[in-house]
PAKOLKOL-949291 format. One record per residue: residue in three letters; x, y, z of N, C-alpha, C, O in turn. Coordinates in steps of 0.1 Angstrom, whole numbers, plus 5000, padded with zeros to 4 digits. Example, Ala and Ser with C-alpha at 12.3 -4.5 7.8 and 13.67 -1.06 7.14 Angstrom:
2
ALA513249435078512349555078513249675078514249675085
SER512849785071513749895071512950005079513450115080
//
This chain:
279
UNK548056657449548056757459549056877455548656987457
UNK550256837450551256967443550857057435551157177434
UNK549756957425549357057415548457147422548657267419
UNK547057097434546257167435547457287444547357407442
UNK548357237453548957367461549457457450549157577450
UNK550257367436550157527429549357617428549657737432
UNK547957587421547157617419546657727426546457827420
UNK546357717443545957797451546757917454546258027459
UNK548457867451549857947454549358077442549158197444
UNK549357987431548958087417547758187420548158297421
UNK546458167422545258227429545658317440544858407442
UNK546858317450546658417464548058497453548058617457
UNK549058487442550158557437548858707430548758827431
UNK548258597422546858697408546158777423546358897424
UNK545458717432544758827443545758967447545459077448
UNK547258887451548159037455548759117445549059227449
UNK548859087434548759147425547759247425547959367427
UNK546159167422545059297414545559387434546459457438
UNK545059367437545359387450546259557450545659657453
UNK547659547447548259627442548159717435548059837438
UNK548059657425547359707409546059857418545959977417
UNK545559777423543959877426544559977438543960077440
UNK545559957444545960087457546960157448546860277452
UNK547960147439548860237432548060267420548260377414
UNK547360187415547060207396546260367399546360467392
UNK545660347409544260497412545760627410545860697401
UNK546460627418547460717420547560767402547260867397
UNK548260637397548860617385548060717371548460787362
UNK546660657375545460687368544860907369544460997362
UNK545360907385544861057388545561117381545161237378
UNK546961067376548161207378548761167360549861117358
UNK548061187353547961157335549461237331549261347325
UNK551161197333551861267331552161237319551661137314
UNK553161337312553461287300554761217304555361227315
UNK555261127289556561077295557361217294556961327290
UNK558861167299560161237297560361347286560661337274
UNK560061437291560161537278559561547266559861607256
UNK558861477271556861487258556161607263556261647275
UNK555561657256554561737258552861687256552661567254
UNK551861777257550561707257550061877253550661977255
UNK549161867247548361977246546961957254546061867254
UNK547062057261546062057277544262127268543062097271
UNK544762217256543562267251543962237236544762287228
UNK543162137235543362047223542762137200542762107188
UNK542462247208542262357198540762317193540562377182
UNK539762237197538562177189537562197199536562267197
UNK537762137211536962157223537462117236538662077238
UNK536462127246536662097258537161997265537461987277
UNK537261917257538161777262538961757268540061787263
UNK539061707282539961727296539461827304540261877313
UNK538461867304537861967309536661987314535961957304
UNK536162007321535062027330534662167333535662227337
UNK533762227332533362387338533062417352532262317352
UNK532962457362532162497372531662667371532262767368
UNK530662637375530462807378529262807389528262727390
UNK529662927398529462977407527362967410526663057405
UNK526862887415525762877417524862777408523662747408
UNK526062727398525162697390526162487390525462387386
UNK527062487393527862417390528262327384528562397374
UNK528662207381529562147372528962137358527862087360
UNK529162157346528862137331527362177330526362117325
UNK527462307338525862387331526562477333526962497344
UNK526862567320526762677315526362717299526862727289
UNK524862747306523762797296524462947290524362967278
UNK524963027296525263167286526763117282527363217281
UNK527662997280528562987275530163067274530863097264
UNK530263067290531163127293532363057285533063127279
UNK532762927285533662847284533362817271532462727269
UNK534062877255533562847243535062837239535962907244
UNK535362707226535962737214535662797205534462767201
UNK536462897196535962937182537462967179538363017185
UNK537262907163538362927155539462877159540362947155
UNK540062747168540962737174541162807187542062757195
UNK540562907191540762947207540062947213538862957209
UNK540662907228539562887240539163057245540063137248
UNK538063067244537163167252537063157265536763047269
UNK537363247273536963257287535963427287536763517285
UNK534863447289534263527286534563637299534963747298
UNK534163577311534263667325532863727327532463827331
UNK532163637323530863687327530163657337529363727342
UNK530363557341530263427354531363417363532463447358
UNK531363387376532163327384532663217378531763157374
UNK533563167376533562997373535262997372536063087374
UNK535362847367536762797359536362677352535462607351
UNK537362687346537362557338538562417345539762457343
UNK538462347348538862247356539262157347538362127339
UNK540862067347541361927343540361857350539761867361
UNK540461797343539961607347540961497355540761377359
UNK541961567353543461487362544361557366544561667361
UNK545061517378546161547383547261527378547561427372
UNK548461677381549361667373550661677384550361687396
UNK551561687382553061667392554061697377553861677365
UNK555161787386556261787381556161807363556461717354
UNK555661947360555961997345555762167342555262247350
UNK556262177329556262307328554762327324554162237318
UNK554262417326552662437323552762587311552962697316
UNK552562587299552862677291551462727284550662657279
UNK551162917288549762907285550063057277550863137281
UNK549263077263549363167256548063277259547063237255
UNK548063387263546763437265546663557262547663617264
UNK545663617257545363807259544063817261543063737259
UNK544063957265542964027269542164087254542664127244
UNK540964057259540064137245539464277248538764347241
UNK540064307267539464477269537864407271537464457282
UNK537264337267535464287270535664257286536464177290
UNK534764337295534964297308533064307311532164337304
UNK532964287327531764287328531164347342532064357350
UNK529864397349529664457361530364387367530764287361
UNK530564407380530964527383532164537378532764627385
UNK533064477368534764537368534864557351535764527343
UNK533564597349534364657335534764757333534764787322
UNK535264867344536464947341537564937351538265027355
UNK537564827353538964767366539664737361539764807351
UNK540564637361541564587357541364447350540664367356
UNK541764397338541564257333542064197342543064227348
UNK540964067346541363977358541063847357539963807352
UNK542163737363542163617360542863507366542663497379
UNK543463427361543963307365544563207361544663187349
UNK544963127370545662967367545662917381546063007388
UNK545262817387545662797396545962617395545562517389
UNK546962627403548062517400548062407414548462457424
UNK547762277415547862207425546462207432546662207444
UNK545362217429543962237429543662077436543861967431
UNK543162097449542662007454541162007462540662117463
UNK540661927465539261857471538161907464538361897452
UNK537161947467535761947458535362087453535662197458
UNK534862077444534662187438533462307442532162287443
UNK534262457444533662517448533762537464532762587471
UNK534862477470535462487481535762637486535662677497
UNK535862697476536362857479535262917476534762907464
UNK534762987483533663077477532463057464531963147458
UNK532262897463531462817461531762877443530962897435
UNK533262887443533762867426534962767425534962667418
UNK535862827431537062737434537762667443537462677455
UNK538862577441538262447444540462507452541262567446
UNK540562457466541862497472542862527461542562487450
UNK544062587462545162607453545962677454545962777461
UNK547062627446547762757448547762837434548062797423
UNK547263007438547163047423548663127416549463197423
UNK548663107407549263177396548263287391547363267383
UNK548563397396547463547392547663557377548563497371
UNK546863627371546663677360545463817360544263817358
UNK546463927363545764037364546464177359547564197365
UNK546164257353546764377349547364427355546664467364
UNK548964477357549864507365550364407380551064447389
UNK549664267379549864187387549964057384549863977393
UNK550164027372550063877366551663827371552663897369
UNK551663727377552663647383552863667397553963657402
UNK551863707403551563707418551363587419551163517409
UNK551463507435551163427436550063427450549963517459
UNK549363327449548563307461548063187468547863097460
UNK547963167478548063067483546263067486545863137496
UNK545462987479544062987478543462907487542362847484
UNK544262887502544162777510543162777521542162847521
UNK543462687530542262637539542862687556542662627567
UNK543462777554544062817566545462697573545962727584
UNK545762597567546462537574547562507569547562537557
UNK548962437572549562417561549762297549550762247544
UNK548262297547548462187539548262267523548062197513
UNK548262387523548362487516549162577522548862637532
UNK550462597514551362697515552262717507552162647497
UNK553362817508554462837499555162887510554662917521
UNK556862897507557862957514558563037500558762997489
UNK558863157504559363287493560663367501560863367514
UNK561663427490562063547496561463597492560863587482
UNK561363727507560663857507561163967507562163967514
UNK560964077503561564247505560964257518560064197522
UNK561864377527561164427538560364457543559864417554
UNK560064557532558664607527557464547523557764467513
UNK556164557525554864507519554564627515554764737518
UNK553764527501552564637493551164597497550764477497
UNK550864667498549164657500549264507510548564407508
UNK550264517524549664427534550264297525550264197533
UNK550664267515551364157506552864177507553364287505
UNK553564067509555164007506555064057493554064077486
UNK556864057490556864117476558064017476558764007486
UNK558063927462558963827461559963927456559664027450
UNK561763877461562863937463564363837464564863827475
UNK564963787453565663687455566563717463567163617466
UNK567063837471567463867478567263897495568063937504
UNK565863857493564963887509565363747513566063667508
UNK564463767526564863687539563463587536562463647533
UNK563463407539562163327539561263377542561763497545
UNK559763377544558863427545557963247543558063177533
UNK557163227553556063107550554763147550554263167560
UNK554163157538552663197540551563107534551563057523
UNK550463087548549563007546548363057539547462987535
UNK548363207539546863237528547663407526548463467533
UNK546763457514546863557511548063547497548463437493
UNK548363677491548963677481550563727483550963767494
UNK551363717475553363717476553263807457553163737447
UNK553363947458553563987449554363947443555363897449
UNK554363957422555863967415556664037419556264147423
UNK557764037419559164157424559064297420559464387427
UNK558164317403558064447402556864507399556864617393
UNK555264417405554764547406554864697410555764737417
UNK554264727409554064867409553564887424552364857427
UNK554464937431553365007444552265107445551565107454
UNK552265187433550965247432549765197422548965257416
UNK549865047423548964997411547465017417547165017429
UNK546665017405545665117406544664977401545164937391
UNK543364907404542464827402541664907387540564867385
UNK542164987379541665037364542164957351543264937346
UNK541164917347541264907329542664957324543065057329
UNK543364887317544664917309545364937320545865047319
UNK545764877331547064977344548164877339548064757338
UNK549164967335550764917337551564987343551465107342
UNK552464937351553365007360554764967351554864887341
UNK556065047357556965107352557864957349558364967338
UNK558164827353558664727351557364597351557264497359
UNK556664617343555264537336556464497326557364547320
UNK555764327328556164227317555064217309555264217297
UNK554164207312552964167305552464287293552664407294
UNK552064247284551764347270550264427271549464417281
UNK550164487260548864597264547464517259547864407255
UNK546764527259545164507257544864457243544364537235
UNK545364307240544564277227546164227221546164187209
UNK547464217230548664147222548964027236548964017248
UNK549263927221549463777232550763777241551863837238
UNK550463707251551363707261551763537265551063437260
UNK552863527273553663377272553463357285554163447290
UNK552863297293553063267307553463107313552763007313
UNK554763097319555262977321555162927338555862967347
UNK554462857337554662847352555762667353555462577346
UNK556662667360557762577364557262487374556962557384
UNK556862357376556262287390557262167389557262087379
UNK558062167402558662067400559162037414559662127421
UNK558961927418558561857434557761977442556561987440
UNK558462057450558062147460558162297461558162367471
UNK558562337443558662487441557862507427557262407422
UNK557962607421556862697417557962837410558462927416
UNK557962807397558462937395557763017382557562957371
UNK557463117383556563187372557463267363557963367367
UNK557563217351557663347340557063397329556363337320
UNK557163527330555863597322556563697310557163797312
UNK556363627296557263667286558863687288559663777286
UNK558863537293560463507292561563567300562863567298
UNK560563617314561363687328561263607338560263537334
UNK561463567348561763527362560763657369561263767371
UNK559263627372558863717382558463697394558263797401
UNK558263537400558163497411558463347413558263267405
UNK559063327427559263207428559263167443559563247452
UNK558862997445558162957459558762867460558862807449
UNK559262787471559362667472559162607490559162697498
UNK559062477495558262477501556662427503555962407513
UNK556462437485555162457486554462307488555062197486
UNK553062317493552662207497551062297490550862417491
UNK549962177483550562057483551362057464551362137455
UNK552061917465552461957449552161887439552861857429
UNK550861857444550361827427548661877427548161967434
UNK548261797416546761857422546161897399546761867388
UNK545261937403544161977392544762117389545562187395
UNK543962137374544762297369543262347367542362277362
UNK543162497372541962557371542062677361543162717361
UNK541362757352541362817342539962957350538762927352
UNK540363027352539263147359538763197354539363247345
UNK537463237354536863317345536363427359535663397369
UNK536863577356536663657371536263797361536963907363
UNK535263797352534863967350535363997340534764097335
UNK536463937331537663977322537163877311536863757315
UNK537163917294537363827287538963767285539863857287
UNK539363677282540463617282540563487273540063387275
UNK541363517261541563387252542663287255543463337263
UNK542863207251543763127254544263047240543362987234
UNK545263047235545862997219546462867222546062787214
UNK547362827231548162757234547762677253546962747260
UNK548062597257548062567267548362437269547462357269
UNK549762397271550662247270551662257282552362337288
UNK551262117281552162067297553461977287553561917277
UNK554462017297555561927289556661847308557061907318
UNK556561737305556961677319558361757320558961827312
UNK558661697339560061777339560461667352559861627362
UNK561661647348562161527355562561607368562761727368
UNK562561487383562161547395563461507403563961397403
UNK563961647412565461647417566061747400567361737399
UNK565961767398566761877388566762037394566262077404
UNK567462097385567862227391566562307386566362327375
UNK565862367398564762487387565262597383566062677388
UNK564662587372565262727361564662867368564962977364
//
C-alpha cells in the first residue's frame, strides 16, 4: 500500500508540475528575451526569419509585389503598400537598435511628402487592428523632420498610454516632449521630439533647424530604450523623447511600410536588466 501511495503521490507531484509548466512556460515562450546583456540580431541579414508581413487588404504572408525583400544583406521596406513587418514574439525590457535610411523612392500619393515610417514598440492583439494594417502600439515615428515622435497607436483607453513632460505650448494640436514641462497623460495621438520644427512642412527632403536625423540616402542610428514602464528614444546618439508610465510594456515589434522606401542594415535587441536607471 506505501508503494502504491507513493506512486499516486509521484503522479498528482508530475500533473502540478506539467500543470505549471503549461500556465507560465506560454508567458516564457511569447517573450523570446535574450539573456543578461546578450544581444540577438532581430534581422538576421539573409531573410525574414522572425518575421511575418501583413499588408493592408491583403494580409498575413501574401505579398505578391514584394514589399518586404532582402538583397545584399539589407532589409527592403519598399512603401508601396500599406503593411509592416511583424516579430513572431514578444519582447520586454531591451534596447532595440535599428540602422536605417531613406532611398528618396516614395510612392502615390506621398512621393513628394516627406519620407515616412516607423517602429512600433509593445504591439498588441490581432493584426490589422488599426486601420486594417496595424496591430495596437505604441509608435516610435520615423518621419522626415519628425523621427522620434512618439505615439500612442491605441484603443482609446488606458490600456494604451504614455505619461511625458510637456512644453506649454502645442504644435500642430501635439505635446511637445520637454524635460522641463509639467506630466501630461496621453491616451491617443502623438508627443512630439523636443526639437521639431514648428513650421515643419509634410515635403520631400524637410529638415528643420535642430534635426538629428541625416539627409536622403546617409544612414542613421535609431535607439529606442524599453525598460519596465518607460521608453526613451535616441536618434544619432541624442536624447529626443522620453515616456514613462507607459502601458502596455511589452508586446510585438512592427517595421512600417507607409509610401517611403526604407532600408534597414542593422536591427538588434540587446536585454536590459529591470529596476535600473534609464539612460
Amino acid at each position: 500500500m506505501a508503494i502504491i501511495r507513493l506512486i499516486g503521490m509521484l503522479i498528482l507531484i508530475n500533473l502540478w508540475y506539467s500543470s505549471l509548466n503549461s500556465i507560465f512556460g506560454q508567458q516564457t515562450v511569447s517573450r523570446k528575451i535574450p539573456k543578461k546583456n546578450k544581444s540577438i540580431q532581430l534581422f538576421n541579414g539573409e531573410n525574414l526569419e522572425g518575421w511575418y508581413t501583413f499588408l493592408k487588404n491583403k494580409g498575413r504572408n501574401n505579398d505578391p509585389k514584394q514589399v518586404f525583400t532582402v538583397k545584399n544583406k539589407l532589409l527592403h521596406i519598399s512603401g508601396e503598400e500599406l503593411g509592416c513587418l511583424t516579430t513572431n514574439e514578444e519582447y520586454d525590457n531591451y534596447k532595440l537598435l535599428a540602422e536605417y535610411k531613406w532611398t528618396g523612392k516614395a510612392y502615390h500619393p506621398r512621393e513628394n511628402k516627406a519620407m515616412d515610417g516607423g517602429i512600433l514598440l509593445h504591439s498588441k492583439g490581432s493584426d490589422g487592428e488599426v486601420g486594417g494594417i496595424w496591430m495596437h502600439s505604441i509608435e516610435c515615428q520615423i518621419i522626415e523632420g519628425g523621427t522620434g515622435d512618439l505615439l500612442v497607436v491605441g484603443d482609446g483607453t488606458d490600456n494604451f498610454k504614455i505619461t511625458v513632460t510637456a512644453g506649454a505650448e502645442k504644435q500642430d494640436n501635439c505635446y511637445v516632449f520637454d524635460p522641463a514641462g509639467k506630466p501630461v497623460t496621453v491616451l491617443t495621438g502623438r508627443v512630439n521630439w523636443y526639437g521639431r520644427d514648428p513650421q515643419w512642412k509634410d515635403v520631400k527632403g524637410f529638415r528643420g533647424e535642430k534635426d538629428k536625423e541625416k539627409s536622403i540616402g546617409k544612414w542613421n542610428k535609431i535607439e529606442c530604450f524599453v525598460r519596465d514602464n518607460t521608453i526613451a528614444i535616441y536618434l544619432n546618439g541624442s536624447l529626443v523623447n522620453y515616456a514613462y508610465n507607459v502601458s502596455p510594456t511589452s508586446g510585438k515589434i512592427q517595421l512600417q511600410s507607409e509610401g517611403a522606401e526604407i532600408i534597414f542594415r542593422k536591427i538588434e535587441l540587446t536585454s536590459l536588466k529591470s529596476d535600473s536607471n534609464t539612460p
